[in-house]
C-alpha positions in Angstrom: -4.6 7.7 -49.6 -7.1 11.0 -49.6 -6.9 10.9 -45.8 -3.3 11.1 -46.0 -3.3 14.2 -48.6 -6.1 15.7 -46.8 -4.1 15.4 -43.7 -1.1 17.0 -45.8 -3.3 19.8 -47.1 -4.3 20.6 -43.7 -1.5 20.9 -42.5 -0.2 23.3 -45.2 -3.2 25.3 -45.0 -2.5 25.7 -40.4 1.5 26.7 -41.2 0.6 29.1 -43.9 -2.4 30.5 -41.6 0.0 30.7 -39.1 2.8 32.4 -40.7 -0.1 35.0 -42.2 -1.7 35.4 -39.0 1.4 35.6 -36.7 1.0 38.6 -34.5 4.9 39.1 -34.6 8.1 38.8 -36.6 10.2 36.1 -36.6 12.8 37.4 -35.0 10.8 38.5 -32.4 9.1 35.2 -31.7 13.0 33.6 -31.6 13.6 36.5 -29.4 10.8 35.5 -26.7 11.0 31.7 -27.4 15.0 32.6 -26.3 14.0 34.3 -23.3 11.0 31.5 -22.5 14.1 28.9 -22.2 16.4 30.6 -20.1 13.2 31.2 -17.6 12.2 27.1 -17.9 16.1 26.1 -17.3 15.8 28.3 -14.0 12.6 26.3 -13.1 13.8 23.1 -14.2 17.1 23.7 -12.1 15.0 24.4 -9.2 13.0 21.4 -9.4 16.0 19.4 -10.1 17.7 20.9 -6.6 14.0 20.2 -4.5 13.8 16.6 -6.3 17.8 15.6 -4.8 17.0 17.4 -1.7 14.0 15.2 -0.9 15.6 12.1 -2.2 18.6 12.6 0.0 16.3 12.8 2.9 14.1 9.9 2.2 17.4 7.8 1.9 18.3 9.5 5.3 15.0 8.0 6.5 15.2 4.4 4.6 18.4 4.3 6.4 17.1 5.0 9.8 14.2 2.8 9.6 17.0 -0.2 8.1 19.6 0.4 11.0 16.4 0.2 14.1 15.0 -2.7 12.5 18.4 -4.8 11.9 19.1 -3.6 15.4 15.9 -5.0 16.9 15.9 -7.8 14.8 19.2 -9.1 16.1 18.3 -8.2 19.8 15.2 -10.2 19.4 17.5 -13.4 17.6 19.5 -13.1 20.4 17.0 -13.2 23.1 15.3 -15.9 21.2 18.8 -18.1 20.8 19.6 -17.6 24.6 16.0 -19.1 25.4 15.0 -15.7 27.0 12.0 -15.2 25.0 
């Protein structure tokens, strides 16, 4: 039970430090944490776009790989059913 109201006090003690210590206004900081988002959803968009783009090509690539090997898989059953192998 004291770690818990120590913890409590603690943390009571960091906010109001904090909101004494702050090196702006409020509104300010909304203002900035505002901007800060709009920069991040750019970024995240970004990443987003670079993410589907190599996913789409790696699928391209699966594909490939699927299509040569069923293609050499049933040359080879072929050969192997005619007795040519």
């Amino acid at each position: 039970m004291k770690f818990v109201l120590g913890l409590l006090v603690g943390f009571g003690l960091g906010v109001a430090a904090g909101l004494i210590l702050a090196p702006q206004s409020g509104e300010a900081t909304l203002a900035q944490l505002g901007e800060q988002r709009v920069v991040l959803s750019d970024r995240s968009a970004s990443i987003i776009d670079q993410i589907r783009s190599r996913a789409t090509d790696a699928l391209a690539q699966g594909r490939e790989v699927y299509d040569r090997t069923k293609g050499e898989l049933t040359e080879r059953y072929s050969q192997a059913k005619s007795g040519q192998l």
